[in-house]
C-alpha positions as CSV (number, residue, x, y, z in Angstrom):
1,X,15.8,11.7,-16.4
2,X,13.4,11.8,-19.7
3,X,10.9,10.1,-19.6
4,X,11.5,6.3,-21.3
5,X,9.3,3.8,-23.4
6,X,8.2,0.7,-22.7
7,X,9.7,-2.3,-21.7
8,X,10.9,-0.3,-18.9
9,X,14.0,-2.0,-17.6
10,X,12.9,-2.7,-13.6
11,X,15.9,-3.2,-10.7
12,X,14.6,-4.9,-7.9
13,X,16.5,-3.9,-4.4
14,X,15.2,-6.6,-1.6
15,X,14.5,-10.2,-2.2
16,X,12.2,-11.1,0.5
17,X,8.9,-12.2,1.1
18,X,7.1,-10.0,-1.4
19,X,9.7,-10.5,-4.2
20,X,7.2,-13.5,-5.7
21,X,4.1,-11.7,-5.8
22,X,5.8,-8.8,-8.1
23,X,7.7,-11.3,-10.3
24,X,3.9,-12.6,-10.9
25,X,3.2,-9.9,-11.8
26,X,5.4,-8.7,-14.0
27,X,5.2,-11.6,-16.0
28,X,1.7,-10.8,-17.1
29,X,3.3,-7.4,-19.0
30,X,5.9,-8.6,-21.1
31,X,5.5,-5.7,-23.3
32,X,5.8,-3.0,-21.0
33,X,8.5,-4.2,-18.3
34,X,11.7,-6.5,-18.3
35,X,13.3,-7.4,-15.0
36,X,17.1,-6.7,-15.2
37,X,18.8,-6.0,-11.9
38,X,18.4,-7.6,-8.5
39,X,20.4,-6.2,-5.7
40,X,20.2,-7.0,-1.7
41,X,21.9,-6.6,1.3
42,X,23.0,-10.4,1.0
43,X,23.9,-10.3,-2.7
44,X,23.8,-14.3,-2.6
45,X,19.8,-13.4,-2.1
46,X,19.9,-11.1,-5.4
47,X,21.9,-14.0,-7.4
48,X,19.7,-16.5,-6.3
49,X,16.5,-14.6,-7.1
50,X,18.2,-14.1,-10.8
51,X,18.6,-17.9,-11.3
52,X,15.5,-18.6,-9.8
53,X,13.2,-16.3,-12.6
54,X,16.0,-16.7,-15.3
55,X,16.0,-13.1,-15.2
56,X,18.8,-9.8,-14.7
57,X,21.5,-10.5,-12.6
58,X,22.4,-10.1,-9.3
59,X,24.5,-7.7,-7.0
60,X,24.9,-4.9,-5.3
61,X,22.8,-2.2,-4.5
62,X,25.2,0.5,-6.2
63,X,25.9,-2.5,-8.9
64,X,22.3,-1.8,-9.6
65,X,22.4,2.4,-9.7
66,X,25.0,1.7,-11.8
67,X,23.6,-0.1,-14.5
68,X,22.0,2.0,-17.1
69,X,19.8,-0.6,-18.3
70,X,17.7,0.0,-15.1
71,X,15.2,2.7,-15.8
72,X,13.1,2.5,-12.4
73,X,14.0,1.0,-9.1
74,X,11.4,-1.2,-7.5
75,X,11.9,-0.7,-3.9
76,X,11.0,-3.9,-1.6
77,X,13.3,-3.1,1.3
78,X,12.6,-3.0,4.9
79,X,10.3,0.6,5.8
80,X,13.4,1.5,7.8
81,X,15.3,2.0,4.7
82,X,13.5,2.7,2.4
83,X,14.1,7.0,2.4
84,X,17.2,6.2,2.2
85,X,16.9,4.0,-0.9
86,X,14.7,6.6,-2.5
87,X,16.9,9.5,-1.8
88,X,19.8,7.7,-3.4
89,X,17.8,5.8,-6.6
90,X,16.3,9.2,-7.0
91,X,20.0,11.2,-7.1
92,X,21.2,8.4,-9.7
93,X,18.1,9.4,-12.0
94,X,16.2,6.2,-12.0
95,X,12.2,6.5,-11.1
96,X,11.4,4.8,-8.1
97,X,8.4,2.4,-6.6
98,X,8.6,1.7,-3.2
99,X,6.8,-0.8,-1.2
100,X,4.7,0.4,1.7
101,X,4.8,2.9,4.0
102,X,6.7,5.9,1.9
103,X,9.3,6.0,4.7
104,X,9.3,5.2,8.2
105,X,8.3,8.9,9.5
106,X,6.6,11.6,7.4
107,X,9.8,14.0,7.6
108,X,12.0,11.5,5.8
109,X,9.2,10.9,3.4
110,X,9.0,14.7,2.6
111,X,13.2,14.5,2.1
112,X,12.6,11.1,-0.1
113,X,9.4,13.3,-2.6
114,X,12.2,16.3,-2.4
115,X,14.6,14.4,-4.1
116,X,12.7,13.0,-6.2
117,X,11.7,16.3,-7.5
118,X,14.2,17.5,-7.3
119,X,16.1,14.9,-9.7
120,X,13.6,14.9,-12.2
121,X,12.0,11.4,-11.7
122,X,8.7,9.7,-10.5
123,X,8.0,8.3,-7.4
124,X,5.4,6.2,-6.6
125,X,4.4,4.0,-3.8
126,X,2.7,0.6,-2.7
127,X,0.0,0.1,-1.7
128,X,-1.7,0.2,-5.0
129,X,-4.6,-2.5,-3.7
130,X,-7.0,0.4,-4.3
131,X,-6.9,0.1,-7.9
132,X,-8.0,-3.2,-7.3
133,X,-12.1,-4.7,-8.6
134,X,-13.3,-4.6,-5.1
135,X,-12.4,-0.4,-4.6
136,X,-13.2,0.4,-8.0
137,X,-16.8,-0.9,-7.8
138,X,-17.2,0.7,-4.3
139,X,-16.0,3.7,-5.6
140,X,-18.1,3.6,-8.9
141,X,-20.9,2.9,-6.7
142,X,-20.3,6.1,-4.4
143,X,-19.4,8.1,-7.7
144,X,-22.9,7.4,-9.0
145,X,-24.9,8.1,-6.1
146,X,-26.5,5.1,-5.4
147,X,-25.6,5.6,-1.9
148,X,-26.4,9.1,-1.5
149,X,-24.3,11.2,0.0
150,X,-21.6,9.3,2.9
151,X,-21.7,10.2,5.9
152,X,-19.3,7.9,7.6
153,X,-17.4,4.7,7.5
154,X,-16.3,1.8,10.1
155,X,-12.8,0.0,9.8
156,X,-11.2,-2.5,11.3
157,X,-7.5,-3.6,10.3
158,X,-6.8,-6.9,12.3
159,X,-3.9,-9.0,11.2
160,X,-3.8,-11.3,13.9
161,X,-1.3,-14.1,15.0
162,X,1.2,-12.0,12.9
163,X,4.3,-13.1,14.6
164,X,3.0,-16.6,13.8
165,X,2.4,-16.0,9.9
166,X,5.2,-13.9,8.7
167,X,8.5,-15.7,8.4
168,X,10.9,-12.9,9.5
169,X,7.9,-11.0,11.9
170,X,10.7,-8.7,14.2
171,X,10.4,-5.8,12.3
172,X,6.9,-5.3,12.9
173,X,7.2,-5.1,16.4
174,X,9.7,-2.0,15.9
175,X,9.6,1.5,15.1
176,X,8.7,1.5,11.5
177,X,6.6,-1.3,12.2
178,X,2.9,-2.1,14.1
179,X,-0.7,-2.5,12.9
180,X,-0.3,1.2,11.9
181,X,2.3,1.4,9.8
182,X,2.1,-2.1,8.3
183,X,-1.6,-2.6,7.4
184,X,-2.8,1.0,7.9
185,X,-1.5,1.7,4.2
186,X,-3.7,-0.1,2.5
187,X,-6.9,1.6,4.8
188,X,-6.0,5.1,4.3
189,X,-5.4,4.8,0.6
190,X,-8.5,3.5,0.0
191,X,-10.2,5.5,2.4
192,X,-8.5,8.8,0.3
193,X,-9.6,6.8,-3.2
194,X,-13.3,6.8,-1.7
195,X,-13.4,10.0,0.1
196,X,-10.6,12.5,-0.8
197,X,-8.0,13.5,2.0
198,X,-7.9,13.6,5.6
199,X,-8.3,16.6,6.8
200,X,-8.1,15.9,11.0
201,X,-7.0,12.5,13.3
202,X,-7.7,12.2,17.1
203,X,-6.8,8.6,17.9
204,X,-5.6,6.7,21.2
205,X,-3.3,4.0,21.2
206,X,-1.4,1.0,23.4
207,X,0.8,-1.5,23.4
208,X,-0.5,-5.1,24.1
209,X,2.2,-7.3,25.3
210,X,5.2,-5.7,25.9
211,X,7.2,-9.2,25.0
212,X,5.5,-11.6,21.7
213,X,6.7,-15.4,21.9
214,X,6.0,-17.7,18.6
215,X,8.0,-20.9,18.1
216,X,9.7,-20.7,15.3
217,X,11.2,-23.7,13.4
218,X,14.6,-22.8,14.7
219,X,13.4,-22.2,18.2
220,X,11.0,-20.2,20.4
221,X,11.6,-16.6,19.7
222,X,11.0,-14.1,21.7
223,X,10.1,-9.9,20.4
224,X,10.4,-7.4,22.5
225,X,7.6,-5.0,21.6
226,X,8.7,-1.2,21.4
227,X,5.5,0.1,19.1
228,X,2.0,0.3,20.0
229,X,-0.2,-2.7,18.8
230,X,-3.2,-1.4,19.4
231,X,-5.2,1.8,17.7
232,X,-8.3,3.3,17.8
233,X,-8.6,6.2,15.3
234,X,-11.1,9.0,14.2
235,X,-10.6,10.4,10.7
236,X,-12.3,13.4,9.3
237,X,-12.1,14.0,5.8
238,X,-12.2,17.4,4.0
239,X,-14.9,16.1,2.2
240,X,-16.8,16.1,5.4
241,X,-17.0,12.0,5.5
242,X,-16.2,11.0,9.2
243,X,-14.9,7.2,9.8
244,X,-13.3,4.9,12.3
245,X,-10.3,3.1,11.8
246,X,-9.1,0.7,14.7
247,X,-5.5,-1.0,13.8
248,X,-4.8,-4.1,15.7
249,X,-2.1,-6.8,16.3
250,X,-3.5,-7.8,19.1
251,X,-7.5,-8.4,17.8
252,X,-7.2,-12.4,17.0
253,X,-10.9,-13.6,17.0
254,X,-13.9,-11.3,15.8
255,X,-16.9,-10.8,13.6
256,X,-16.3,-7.3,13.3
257,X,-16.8,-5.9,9.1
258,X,-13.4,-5.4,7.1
259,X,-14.9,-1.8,5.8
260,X,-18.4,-1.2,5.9
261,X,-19.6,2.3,4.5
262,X,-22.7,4.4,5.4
263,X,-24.4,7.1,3.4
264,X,-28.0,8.6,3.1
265,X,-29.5,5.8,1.1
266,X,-28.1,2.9,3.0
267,X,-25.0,0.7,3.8
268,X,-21.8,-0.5,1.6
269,X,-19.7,-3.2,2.8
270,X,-16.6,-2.8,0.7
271,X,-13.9,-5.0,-0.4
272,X,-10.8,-5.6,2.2
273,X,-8.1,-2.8,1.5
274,X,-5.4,-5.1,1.3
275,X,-6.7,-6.8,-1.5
276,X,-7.7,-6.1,-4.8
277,X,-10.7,-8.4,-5.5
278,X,-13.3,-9.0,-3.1
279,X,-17.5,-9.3,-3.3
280,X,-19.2,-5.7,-2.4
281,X,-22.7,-6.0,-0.9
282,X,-25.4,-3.5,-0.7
283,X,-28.1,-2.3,1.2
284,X,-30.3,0.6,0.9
285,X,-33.2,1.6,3.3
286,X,-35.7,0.4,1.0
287,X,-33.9,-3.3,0.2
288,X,-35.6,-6.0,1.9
289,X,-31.7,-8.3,1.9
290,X,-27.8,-7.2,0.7
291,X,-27.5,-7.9,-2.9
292,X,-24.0,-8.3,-4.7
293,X,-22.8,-5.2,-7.2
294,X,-21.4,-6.2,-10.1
295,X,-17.9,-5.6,-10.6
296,X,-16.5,-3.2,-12.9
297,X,-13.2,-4.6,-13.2
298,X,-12.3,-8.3,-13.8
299,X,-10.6,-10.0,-11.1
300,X,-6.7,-9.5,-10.3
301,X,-6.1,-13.0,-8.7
302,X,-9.5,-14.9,-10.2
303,X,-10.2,-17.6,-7.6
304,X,-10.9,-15.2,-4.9
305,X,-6.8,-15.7,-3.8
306,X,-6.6,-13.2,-0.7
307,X,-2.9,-14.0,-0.3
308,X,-0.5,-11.3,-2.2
309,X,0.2,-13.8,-5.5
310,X,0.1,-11.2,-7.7
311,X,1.2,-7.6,-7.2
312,X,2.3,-4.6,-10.0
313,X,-0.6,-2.2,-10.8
314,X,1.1,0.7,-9.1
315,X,4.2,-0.4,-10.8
316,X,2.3,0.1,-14.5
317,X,0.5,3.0,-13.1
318,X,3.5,4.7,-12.4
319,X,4.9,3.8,-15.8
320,X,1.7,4.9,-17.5
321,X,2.7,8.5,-15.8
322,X,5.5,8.9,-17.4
323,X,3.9,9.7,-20.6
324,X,1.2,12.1,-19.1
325,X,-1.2,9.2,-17.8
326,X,-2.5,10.2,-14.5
327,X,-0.6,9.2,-11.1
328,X,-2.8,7.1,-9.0
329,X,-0.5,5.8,-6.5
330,X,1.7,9.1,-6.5
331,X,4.2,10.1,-3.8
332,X,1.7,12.6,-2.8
333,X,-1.0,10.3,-2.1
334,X,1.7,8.2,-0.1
335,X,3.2,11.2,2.2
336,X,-0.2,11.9,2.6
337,X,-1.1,8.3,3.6
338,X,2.3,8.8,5.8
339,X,1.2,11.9,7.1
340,X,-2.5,10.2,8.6
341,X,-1.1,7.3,10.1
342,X,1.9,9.2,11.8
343,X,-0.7,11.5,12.8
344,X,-2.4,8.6,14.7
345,X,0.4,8.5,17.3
346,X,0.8,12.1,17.9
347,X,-2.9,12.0,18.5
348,X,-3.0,9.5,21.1
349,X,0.8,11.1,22.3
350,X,-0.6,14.4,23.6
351,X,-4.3,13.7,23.7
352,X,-5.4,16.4,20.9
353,X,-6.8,16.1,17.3
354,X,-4.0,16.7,14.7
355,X,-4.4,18.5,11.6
356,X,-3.5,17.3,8.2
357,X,-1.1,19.4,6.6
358,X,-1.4,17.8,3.0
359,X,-4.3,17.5,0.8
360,X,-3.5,15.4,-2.7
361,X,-6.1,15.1,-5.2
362,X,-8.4,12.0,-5.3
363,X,-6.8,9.3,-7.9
364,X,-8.3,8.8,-10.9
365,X,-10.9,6.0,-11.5
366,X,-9.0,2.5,-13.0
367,X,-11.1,1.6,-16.2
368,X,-10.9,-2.2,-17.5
369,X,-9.4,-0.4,-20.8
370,X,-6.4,0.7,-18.4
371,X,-6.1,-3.0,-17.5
372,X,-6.1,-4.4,-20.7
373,X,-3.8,-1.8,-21.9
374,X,-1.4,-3.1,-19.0
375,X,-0.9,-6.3,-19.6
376,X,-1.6,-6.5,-23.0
């Protein structure tokens, strides 16, 4: 498929939870996208979401490959899924987003990039918090040398009582699911935006409790755990950059740091990787107290909103691609991403330290001009 001009004409396949925060989004870019499609498994879901926005319409998944007002499919699906919905978007010649992870395991994610390539069209990939004010300024930070040169980095990913906060939690309790998979995303990304690839994991890991009960509105429900909920992860970076990662369901009360960052000169405590805004606090050996960097990007969700309300910068970096812009949150970064947190479990399986097979450049810097260009 040739490339295509903006607005690009977006089909939406999964109506779910995250459904709002990319319709928020997408409103702020009139110019360069226009909803048209929605399609789920329940197509009531899909026609609802249409009359909801005043938006597209709604159907079928194949009602929505077959529409050829839809340049790029934006994938929300379940991770169990979502190779598949790549594979097939991709062999219809639509470019595809997908939500986070790539795939639920590493060797469908290579098969999902393959077709992809292999059709002609992009692929990107949630999560795309990176990009966000909070990484950006941590990154310019790092870039500039401020900090000297990094040595390591501490990181904890904690989404506690999560069977009591999402509304439809099973899945995360699955394979395709778990701290790892879920939230680890978001880590890795930004670790790679910071640091380049991972080039080694040794990690150990455990399940919790082997059976999570929440009461739910309709009743108590009971998950039987088949994932691990706990990890513990070393990651070594080509770069040389050593940092700890621990991935948690099971961590509910602690004062432990979100990502704190150490170099030559002193300390960085960066912005959470699941959001995009966030304060970033410095120290160096000579500082007497943290003091605040400035940001050098305004705020995605002003207000300091840590809830996803707003979500789409991938979505316009991938469109940006299309005409030769650099490809932030690229399917390489994301099979890469894939490739870590997989790694993390093979680690802990047979007690070694893996090797990373992949390597994907370090995305690009986000500049406020890109944002203003955005959503113009």
């Amino acid at each position: 498929m040739s490339a295509v001009k903006p607005p690009i004409g977006l089909g939406i396949v999964g109506c779910g939870n995250i459904l709002a925060a990319y319709m928020t989004g997408f409103s702020k870019s009139p110019s360069r996208v226009r909803v048209v499609r929605f399609a789920d498994v329940d197509v009531s879901r899909a026609e609802a979401a249409s009359s909801e926005y005043g938006v597209g319409r709604g159907g079928t998944f194949e009602d929505l490959l077959a529409d050829p007002q839809v340049d790029m499919v934006i994938n929300l699906t379940p991770p169990t899924v979502h190779a598949d919905m790549i594979i097939k978007a991709s062999a219809a010649g639509k470019h595809v987003y997908t939500e986070k992870p790539l795939s639920a395991t590493t060797e469908l994610g290579r098969a999902a990039v393959a077709q992809s390539k292999q059709s002609g069209v992009r692929l990107g990939s949630a999560p795309d918090t990176f990009l966000g004010p909070a990484h950006q300024t941590s990154r310019a930070l790092i870039d500039g040398g401020e900090l000297g040169e990094p040595i390591g980095y501490a990181a904890f990913s904690t989404y506690r009582r999560v069977e009591e906060r999402h509304p439809n939690p099973g899945f995360l309790f699955q394979p395709g699911g778990g701290p790892v998979l879920d939230l680890g995303p978001y880590y890795v990304s930004a670790f790679v935006n910071l640091f380049g690839p991972v080039a080694a994991v040794s990690a150990r890991t455990r399940v919790g409790a082997p059976v999570r009960r929440v009461k739910k509105p309709t009743g108590m429900l009971e998950i039987p755990v088949t994932v691990p909920t706990h990890a513990s992860a070393t990651l070594t970076h080509a770069s040389g950059v050593v940092g700890t990662f621990v991935a948690s369901f099971d961590i509910w009360d602690h004062r432990l740091p979100d990502f704190e960052i150490y170099g030559t000169n002193g300390t960085l405590e960066s912005g959470h990787p699941a959001w995009y805004d966030g304060d970033v606090f410095v120290r160096l050996h000579q500082d007497q107290d943290w003091r605040l960097v400035p940001a050098v990007l305004p705020e995605i969700q002003p207000g300091g909103q840590r809830f996803p309300l707003t979500r789409g910068l991938g979505v316009m970096d991938l469109i940006e691609s299309l005409s030769g812009g650099p490809s932030r949150t690229s399917s390489e970064l994301a099979l890469h991403t894939l490739e870590v947190l997989e790694a993390i479990q093979t680690a802990s399986d047979e007690g070694r330290t893996v090797s990373i097979g992949s390597a994907p450049e370090r995305p690009a810097p986000l500049t406020a001009a890109d944002l203003a260009r955005w959503f113009s």
